[in-house]
KOLROFI-715925 format. One record per atom (N, C-alpha, C): atom name; x, y, z; residue number from 1; residue in one letter. Coordinates in steps of 0.2 Angstrom, whole numbers. Example, Ala and Ser with C-alpha at 12.3 -4.5 7.8 and 13.67 -1.06 7.14 Angstrom:
// KOLROFI-715925
{node 'N', {66, -28, 39}, 1, 'A'};
{node 'CA', {62, -22, 39}, 1, 'A'};
{node 'C', {66, -16, 39}, 1, 'A'};
{node 'N', {64, -11, 35}, 2, 'S'};
{node 'CA', {68, -5, 36}, 2, 'S'};
{node 'C', {64, 0, 39}, 2, 'S'};
END
This chain:
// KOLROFI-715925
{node 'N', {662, 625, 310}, 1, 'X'};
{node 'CA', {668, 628, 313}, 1, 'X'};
{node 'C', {672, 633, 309}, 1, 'X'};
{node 'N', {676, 638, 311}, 2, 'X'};
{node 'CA', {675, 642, 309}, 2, 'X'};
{node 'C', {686, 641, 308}, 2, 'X'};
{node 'N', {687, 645, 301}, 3, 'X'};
{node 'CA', {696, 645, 301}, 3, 'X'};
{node 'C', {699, 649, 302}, 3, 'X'};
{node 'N', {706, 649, 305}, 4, 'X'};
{node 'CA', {710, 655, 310}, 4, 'X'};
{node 'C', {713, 657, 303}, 4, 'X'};
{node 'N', {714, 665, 302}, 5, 'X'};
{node 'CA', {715, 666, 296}, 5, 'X'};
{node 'C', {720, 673, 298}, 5, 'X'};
{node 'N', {727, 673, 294}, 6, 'X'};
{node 'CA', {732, 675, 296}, 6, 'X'};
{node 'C', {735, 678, 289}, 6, 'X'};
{node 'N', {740, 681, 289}, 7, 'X'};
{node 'CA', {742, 684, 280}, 7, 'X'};
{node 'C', {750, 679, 283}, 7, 'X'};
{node 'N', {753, 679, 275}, 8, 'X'};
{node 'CA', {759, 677, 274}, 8, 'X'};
{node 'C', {761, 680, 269}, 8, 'X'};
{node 'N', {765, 688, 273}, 9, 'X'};
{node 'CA', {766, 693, 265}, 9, 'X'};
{node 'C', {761, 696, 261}, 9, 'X'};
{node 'N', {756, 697, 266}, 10, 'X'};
{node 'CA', {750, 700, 264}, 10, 'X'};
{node 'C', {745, 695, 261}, 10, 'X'};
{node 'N', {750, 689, 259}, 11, 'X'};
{node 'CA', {743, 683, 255}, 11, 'X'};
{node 'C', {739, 680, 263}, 11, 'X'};
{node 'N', {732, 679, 262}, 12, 'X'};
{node 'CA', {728, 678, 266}, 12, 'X'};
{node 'C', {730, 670, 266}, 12, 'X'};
{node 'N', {729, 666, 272}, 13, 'X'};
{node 'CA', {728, 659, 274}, 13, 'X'};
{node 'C', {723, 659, 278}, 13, 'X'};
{node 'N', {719, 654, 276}, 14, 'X'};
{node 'CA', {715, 650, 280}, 14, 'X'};
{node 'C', {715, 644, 283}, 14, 'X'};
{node 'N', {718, 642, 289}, 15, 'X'};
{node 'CA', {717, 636, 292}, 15, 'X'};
{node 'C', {714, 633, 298}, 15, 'X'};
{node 'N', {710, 627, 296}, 16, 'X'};
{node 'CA', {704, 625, 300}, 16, 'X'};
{node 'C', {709, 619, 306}, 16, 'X'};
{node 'N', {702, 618, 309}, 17, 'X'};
{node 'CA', {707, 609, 313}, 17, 'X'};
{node 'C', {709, 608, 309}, 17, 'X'};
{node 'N', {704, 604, 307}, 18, 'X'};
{node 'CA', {707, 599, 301}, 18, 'X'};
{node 'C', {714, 599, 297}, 18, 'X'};
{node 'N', {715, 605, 294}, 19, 'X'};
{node 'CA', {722, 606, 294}, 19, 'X'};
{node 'C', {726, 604, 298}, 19, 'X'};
{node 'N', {725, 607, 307}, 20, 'X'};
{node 'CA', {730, 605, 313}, 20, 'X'};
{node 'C', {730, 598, 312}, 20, 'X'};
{node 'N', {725, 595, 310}, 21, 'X'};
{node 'CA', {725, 589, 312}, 21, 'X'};
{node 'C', {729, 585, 308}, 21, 'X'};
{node 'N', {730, 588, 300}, 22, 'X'};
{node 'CA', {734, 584, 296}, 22, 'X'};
{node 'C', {741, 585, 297}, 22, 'X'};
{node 'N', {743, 591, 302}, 23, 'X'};
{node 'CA', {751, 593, 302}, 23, 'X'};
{node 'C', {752, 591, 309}, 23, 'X'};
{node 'N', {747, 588, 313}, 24, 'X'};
{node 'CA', {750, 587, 321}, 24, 'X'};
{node 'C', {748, 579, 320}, 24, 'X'};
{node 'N', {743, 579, 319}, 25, 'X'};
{node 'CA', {740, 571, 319}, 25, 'X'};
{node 'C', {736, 570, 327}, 25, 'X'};
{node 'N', {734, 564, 329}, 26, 'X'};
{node 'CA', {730, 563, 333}, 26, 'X'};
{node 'C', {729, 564, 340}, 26, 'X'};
{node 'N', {740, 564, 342}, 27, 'X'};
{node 'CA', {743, 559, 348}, 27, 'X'};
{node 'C', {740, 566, 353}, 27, 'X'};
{node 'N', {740, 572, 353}, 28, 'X'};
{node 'CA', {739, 577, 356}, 28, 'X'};
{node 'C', {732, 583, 355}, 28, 'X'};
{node 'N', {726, 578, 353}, 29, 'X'};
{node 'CA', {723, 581, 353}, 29, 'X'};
{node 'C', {718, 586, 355}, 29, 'X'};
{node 'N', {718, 585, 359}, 30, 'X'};
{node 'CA', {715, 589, 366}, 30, 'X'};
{node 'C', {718, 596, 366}, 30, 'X'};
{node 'N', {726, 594, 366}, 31, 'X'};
{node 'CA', {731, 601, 367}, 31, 'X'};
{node 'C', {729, 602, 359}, 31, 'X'};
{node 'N', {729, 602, 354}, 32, 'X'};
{node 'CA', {727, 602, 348}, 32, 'X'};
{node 'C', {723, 609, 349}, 32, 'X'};
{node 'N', {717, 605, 351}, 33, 'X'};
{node 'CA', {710, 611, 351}, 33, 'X'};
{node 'C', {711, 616, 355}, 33, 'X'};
{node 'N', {715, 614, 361}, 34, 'X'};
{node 'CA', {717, 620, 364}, 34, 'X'};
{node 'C', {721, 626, 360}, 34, 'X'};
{node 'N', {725, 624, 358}, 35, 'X'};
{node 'CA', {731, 631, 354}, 35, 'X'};
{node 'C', {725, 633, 349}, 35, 'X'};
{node 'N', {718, 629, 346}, 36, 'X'};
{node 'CA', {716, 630, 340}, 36, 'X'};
{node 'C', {711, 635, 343}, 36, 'X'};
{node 'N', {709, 636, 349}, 37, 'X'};
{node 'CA', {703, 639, 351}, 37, 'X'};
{node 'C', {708, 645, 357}, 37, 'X'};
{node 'N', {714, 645, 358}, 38, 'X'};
{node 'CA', {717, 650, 360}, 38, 'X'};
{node 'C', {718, 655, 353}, 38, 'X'};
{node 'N', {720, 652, 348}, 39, 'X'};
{node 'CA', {723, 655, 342}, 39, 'X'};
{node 'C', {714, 660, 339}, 39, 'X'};
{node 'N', {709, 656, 340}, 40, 'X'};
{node 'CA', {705, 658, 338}, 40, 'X'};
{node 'C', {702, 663, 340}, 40, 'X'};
{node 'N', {702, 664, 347}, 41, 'X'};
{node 'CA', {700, 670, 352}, 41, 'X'};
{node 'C', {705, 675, 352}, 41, 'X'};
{node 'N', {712, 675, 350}, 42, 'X'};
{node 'CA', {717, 681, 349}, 42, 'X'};
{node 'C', {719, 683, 343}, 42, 'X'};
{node 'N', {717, 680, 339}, 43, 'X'};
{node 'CA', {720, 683, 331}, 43, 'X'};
{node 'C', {716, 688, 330}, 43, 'X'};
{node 'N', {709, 690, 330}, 44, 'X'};
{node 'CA', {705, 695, 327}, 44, 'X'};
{node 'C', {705, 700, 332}, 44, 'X'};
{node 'N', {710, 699, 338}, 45, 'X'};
{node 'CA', {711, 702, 344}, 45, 'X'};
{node 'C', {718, 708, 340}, 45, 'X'};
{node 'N', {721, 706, 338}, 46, 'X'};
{node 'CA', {729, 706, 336}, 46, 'X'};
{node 'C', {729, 712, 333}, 46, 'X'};
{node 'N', {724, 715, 326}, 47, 'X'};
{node 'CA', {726, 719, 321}, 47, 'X'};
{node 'C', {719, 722, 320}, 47, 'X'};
{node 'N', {716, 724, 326}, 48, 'X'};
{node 'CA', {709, 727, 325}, 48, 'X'};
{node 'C', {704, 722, 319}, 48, 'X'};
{node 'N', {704, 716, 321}, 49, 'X'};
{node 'CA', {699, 711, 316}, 49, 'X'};
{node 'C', {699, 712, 309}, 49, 'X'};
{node 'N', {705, 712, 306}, 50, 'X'};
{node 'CA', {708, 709, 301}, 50, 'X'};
{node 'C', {713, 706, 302}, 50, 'X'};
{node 'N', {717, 700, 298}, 51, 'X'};
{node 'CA', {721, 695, 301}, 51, 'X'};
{node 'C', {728, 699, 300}, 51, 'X'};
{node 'N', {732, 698, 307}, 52, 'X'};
{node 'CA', {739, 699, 309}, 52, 'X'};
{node 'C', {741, 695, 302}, 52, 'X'};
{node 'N', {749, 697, 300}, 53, 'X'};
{node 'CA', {753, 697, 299}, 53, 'X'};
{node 'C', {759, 688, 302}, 53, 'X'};
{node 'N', {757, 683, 300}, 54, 'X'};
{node 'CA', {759, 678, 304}, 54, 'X'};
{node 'C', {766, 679, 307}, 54, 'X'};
{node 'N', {770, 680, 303}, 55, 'X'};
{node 'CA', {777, 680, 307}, 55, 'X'};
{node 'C', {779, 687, 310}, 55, 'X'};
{node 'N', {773, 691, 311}, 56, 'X'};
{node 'CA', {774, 697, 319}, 56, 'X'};
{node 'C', {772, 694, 322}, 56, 'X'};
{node 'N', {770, 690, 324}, 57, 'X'};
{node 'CA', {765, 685, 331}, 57, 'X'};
{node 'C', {771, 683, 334}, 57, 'X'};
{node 'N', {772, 683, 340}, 58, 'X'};
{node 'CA', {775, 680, 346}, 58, 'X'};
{node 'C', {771, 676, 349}, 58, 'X'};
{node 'N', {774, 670, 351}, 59, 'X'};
{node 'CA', {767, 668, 358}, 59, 'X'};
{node 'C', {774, 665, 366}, 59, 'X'};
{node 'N', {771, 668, 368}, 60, 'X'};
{node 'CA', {773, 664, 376}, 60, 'X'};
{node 'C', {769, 660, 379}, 60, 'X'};
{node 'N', {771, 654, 379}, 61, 'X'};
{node 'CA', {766, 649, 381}, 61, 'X'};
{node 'C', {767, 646, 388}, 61, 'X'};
{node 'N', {762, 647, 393}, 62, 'X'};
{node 'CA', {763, 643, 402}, 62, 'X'};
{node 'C', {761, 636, 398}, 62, 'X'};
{node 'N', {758, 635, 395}, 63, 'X'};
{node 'CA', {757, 630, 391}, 63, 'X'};
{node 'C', {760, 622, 387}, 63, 'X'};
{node 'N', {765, 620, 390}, 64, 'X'};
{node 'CA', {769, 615, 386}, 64, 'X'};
{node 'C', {768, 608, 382}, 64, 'X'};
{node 'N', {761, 609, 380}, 65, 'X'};
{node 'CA', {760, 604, 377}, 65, 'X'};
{node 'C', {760, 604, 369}, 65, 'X'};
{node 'N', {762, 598, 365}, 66, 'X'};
{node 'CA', {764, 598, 359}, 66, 'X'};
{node 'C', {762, 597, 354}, 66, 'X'};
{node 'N', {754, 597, 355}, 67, 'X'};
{node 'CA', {749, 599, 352}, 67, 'X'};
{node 'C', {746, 607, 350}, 67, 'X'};
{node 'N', {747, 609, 356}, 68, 'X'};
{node 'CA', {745, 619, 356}, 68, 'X'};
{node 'C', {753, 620, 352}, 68, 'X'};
{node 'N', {757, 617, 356}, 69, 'X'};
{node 'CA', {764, 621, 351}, 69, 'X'};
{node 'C', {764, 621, 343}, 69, 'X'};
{node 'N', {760, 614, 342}, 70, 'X'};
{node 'CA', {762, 612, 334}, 70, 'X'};
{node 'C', {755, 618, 332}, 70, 'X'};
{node 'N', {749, 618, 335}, 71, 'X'};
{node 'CA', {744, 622, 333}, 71, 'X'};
{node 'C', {747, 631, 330}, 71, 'X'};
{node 'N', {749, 632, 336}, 72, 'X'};
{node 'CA', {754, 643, 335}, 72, 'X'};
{node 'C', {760, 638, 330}, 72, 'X'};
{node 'N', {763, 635, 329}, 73, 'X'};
{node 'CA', {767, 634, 325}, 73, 'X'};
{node 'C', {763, 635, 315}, 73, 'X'};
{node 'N', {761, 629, 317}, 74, 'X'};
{node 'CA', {757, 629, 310}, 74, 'X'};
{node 'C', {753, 634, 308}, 74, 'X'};
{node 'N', {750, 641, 313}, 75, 'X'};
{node 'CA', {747, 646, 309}, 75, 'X'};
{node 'C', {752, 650, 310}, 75, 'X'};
{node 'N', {756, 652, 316}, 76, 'X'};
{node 'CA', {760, 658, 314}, 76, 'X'};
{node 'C', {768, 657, 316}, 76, 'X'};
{node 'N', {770, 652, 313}, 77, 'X'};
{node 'CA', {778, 651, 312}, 77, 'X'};
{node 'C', {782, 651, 317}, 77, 'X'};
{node 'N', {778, 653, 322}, 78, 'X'};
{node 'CA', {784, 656, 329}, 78, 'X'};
{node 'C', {789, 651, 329}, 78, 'X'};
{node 'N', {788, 645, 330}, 79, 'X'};
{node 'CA', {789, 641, 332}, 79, 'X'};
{node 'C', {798, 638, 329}, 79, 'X'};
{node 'N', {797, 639, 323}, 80, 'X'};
{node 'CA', {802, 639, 318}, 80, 'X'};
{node 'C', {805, 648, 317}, 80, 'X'};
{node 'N', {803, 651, 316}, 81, 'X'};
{node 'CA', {805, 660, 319}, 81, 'X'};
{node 'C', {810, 662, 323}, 81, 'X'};
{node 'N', {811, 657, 329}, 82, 'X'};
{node 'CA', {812, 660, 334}, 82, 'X'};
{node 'C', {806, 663, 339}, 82, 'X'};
{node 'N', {800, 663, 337}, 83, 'X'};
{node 'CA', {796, 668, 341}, 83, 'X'};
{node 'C', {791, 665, 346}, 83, 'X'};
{node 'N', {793, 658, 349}, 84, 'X'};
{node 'CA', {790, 654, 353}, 84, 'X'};
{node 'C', {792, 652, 359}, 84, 'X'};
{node 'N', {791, 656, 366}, 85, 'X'};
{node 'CA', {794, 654, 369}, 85, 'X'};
{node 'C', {791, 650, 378}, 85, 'X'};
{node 'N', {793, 644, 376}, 86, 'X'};
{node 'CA', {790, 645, 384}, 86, 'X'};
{node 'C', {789, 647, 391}, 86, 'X'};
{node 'N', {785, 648, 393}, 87, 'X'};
{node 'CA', {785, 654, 401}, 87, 'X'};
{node 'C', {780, 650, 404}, 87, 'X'};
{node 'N', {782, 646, 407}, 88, 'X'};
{node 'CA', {777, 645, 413}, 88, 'X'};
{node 'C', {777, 649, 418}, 88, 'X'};
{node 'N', {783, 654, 421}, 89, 'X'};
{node 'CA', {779, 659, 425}, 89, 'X'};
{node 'C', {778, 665, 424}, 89, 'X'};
{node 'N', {774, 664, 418}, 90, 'X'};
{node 'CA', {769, 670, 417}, 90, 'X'};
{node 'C', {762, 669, 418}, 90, 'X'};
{node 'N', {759, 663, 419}, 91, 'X'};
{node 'CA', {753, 659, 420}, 91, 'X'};
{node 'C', {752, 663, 427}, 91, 'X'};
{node 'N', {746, 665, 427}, 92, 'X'};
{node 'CA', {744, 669, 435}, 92, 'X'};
{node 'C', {742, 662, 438}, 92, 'X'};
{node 'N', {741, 662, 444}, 93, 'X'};
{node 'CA', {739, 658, 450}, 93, 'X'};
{node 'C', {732, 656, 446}, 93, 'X'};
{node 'N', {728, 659, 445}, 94, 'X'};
{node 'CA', {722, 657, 444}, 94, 'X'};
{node 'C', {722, 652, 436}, 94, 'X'};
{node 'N', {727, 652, 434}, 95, 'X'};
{node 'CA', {725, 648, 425}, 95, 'X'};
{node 'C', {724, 641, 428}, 95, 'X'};
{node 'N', {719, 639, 424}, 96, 'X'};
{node 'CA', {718, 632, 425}, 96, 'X'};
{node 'C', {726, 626, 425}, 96, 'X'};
{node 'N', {726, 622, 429}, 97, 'X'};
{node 'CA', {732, 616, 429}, 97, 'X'};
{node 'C', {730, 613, 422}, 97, 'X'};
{node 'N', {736, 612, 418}, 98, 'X'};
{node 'CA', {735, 608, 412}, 98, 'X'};
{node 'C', {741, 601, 416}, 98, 'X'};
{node 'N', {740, 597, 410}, 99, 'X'};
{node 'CA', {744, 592, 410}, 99, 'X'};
{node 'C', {752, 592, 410}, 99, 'X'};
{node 'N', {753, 598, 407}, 100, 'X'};
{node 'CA', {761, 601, 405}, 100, 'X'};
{node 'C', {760, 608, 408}, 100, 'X'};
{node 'N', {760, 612, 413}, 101, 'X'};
{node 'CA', {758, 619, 416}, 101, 'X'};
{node 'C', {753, 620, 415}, 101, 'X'};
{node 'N', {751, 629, 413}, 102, 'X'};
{node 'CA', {744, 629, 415}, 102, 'X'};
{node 'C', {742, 630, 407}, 102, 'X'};
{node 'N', {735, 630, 407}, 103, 'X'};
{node 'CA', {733, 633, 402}, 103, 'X'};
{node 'C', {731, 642, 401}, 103, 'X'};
{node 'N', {737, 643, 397}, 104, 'X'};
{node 'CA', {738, 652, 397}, 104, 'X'};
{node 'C', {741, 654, 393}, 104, 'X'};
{node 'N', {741, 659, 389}, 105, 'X'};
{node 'CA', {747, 660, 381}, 105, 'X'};
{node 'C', {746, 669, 383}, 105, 'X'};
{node 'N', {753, 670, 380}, 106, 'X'};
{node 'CA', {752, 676, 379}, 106, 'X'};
{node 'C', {755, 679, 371}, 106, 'X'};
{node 'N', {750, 680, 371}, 107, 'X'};
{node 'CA', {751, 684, 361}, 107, 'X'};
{node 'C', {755, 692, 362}, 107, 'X'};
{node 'N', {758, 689, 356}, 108, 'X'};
{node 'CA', {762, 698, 355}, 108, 'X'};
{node 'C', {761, 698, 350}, 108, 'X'};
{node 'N', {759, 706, 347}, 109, 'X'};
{node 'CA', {759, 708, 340}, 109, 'X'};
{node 'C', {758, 715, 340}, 109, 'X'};
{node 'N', {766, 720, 336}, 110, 'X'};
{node 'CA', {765, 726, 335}, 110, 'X'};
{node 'C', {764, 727, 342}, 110, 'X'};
{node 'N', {761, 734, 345}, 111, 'X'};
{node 'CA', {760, 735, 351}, 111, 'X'};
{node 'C', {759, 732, 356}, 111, 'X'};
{node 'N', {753, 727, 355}, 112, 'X'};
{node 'CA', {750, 723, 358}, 112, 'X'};
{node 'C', {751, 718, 360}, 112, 'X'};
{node 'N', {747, 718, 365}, 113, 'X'};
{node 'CA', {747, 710, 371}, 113, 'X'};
{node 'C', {742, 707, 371}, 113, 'X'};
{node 'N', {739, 701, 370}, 114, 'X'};
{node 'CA', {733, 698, 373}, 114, 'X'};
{node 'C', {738, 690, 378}, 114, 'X'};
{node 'N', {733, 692, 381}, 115, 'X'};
{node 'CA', {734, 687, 387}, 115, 'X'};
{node 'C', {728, 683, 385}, 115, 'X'};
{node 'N', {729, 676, 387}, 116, 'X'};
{node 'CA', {722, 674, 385}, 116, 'X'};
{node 'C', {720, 666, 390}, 116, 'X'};
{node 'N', {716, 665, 394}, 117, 'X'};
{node 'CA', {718, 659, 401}, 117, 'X'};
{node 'C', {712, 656, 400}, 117, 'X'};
{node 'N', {711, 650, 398}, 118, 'X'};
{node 'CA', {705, 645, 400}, 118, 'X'};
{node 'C', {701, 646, 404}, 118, 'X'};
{node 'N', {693, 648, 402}, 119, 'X'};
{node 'CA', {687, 647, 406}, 119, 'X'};
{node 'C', {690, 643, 416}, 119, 'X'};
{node 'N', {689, 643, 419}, 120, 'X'};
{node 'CA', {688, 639, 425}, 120, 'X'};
{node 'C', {685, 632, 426}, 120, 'X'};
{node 'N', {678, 636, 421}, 121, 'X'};
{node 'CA', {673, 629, 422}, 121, 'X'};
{node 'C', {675, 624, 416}, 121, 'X'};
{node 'N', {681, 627, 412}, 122, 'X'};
{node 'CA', {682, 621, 407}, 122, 'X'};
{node 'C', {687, 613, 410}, 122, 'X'};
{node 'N', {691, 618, 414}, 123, 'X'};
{node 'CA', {696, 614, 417}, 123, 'X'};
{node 'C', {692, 608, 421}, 123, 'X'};
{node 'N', {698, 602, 418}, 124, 'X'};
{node 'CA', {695, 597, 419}, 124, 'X'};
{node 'C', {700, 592, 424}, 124, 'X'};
{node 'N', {698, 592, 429}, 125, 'X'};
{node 'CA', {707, 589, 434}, 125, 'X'};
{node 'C', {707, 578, 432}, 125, 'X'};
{node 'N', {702, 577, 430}, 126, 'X'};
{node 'CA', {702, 569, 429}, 126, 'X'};
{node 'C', {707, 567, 423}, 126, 'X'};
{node 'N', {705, 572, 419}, 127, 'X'};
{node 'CA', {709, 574, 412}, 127, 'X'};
{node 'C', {714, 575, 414}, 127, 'X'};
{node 'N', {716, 580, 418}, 128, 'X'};
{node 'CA', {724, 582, 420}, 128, 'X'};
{node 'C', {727, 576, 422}, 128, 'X'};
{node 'N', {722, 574, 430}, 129, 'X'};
{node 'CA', {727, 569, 432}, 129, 'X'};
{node 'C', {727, 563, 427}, 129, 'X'};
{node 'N', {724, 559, 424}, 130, 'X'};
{node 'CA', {724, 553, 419}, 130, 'X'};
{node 'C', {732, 554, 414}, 130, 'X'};
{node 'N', {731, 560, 411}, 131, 'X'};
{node 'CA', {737, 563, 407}, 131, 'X'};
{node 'C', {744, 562, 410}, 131, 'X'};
{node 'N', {742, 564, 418}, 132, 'X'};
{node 'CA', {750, 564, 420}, 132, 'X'};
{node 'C', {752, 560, 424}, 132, 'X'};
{node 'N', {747, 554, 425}, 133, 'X'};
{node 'CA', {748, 549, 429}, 133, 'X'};
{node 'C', {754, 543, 422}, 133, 'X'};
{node 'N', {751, 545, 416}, 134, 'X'};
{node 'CA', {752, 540, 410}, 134, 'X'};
{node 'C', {747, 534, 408}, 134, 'X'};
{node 'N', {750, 530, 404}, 135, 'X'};
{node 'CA', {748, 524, 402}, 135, 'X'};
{node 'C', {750, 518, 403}, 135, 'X'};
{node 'N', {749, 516, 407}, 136, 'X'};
{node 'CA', {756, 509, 409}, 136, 'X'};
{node 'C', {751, 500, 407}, 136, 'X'};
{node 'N', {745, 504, 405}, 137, 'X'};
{node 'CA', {741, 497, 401}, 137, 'X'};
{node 'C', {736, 499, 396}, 137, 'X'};
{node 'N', {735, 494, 391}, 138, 'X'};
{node 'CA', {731, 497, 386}, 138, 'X'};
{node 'C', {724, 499, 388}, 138, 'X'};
{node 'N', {721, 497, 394}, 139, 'X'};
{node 'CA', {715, 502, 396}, 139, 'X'};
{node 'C', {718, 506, 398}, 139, 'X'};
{node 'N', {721, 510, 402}, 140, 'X'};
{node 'CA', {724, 517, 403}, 140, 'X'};
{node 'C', {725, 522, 396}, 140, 'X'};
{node 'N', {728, 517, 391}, 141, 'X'};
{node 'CA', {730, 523, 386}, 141, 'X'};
{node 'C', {723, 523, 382}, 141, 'X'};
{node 'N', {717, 518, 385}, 142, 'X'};
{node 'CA', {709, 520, 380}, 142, 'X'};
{node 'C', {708, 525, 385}, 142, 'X'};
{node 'N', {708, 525, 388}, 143, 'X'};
{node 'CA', {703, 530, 394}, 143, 'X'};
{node 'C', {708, 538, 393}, 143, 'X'};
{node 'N', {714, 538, 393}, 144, 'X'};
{node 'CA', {719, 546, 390}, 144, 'X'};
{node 'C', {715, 548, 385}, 144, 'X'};
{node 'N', {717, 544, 379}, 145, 'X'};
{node 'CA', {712, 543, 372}, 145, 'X'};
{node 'C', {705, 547, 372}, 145, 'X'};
{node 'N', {702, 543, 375}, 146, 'X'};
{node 'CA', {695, 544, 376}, 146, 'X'};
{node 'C', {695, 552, 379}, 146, 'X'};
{node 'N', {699, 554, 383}, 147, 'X'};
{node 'CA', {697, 560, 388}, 147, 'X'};
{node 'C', {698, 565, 384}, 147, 'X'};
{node 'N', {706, 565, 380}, 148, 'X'};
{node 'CA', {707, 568, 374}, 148, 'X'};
{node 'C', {704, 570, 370}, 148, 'X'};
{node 'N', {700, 566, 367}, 149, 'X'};
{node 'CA', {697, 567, 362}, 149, 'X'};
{node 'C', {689, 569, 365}, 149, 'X'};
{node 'N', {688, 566, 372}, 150, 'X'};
{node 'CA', {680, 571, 374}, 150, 'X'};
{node 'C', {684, 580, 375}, 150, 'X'};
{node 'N', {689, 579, 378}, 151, 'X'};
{node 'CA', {690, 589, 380}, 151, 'X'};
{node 'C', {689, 592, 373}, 151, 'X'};
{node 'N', {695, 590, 366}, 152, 'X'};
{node 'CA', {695, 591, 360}, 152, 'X'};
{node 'C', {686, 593, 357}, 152, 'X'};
{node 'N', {682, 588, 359}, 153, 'X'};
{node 'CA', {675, 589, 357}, 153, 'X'};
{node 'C', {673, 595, 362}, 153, 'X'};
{node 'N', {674, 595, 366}, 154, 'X'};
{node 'CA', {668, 600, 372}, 154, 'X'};
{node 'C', {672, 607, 370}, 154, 'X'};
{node 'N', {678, 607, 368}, 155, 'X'};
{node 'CA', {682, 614, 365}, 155, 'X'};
{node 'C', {680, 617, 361}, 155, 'X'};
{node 'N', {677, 613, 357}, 156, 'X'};
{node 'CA', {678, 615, 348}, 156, 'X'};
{node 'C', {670, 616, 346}, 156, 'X'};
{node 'N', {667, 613, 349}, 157, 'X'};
{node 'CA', {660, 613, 349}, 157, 'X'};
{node 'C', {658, 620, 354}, 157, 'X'};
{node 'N', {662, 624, 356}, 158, 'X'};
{node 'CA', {659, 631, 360}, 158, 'X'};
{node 'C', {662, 637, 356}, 158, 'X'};
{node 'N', {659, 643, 356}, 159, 'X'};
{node 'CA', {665, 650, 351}, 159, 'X'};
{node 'C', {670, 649, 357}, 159, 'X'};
{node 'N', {675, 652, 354}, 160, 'X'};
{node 'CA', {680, 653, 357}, 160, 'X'};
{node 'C', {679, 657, 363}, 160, 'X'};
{node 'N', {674, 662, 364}, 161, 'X'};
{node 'CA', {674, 668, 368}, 161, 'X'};
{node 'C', {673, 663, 375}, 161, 'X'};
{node 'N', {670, 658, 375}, 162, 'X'};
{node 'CA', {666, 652, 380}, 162, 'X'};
{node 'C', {672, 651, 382}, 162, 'X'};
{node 'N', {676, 649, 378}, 163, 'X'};
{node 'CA', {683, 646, 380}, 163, 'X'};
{node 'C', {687, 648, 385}, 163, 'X'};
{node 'N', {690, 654, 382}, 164, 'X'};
{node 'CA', {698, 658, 383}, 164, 'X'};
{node 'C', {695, 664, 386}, 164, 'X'};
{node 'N', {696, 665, 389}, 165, 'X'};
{node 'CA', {695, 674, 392}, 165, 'X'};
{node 'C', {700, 676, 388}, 165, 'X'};
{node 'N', {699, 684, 386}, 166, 'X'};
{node 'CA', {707, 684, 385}, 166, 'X'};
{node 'C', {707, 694, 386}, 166, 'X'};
{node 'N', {713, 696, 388}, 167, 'X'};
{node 'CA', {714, 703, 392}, 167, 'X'};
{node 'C', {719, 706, 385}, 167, 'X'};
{node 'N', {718, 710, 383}, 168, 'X'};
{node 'CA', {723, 716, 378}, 168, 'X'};
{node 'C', {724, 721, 383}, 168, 'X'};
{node 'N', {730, 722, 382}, 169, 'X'};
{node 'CA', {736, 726, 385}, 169, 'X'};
{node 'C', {737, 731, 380}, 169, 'X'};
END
């Protein structure tokens, strides 16, 4: 798997899941691989494929989940910056339903725009609805778990390009 690599002050960072995983932890991992495989498919989109600058990075997220937030946080500080904002209506009609709006980000850096929206075929509605129906018994919250953790696998295990479509403005 491959690490989203950003500068801080011109020093290079390298960060993998793993990492996400150590700074968000478990409870949102689905949205996890989401923000990790959105982040993936626009950063070498950002500075002609070499790494942006972390704190010019913007993101506008149709996306509210606290997994992708903690993900654009941990690589590009927006979060703590000021430079993260949520926008649900900015998600076109067509971005896949997530659990918290849709799944669609929109990166800003220097001149540029990437937009970036989830495959179709990735979109999972049993997932969605499970997610936002909740947990009201300990088999409900195995079966959320479990769905999580399959989306998480089925995301991370493709390149990003499979994933995210994504449009430069």
């Amino acid at each position: 798997m491959s690490t989203l690599e950003v500068l801080d002050q011109g020093e290079p960072v390298a960060i993998s899941f793993a990492d996400l995983v150590k700074y968000h932890g478990r409870s949102s991992i689905a949205g996890l691989a989401h923000g990790f495989k959105a982040l993936e498919r626009t950063l070498p989109l950002l500075a002609g494929g070499s790494p942006p600058e972390r704190y010019g990075i913007w993101v506008d997220s149709a996306f509210a989940g606290d997994g992708a937030r903690d993900a654009v946080e941990m690589v590009t500080r927006a979060v703590t910056g000021g430079r993260y904002r949520p926008a649900p209506e900015l998600a076109p009609a067509d971005a896949p339903r997530a659990p918290a709006g849709r799944f669609f980000f929109r990166f800003l850096y220097e001149e540029l725009i990437v937009d970036v929206k989830l495959r179709p075929e990735l979109a999972d509605d049993e997932f969605v609805d499970q997610v936002c129906r909740g947990t009201d018994t300990p088999a409900e919250a195995e079966t959320v778990a479990r769905l999580k953790q399959d989306m998480a696998d089925r995301l991370l295990a493709l390149p990003a390009e499979e994933v995210y479509d994504a449009r430069v403005r």
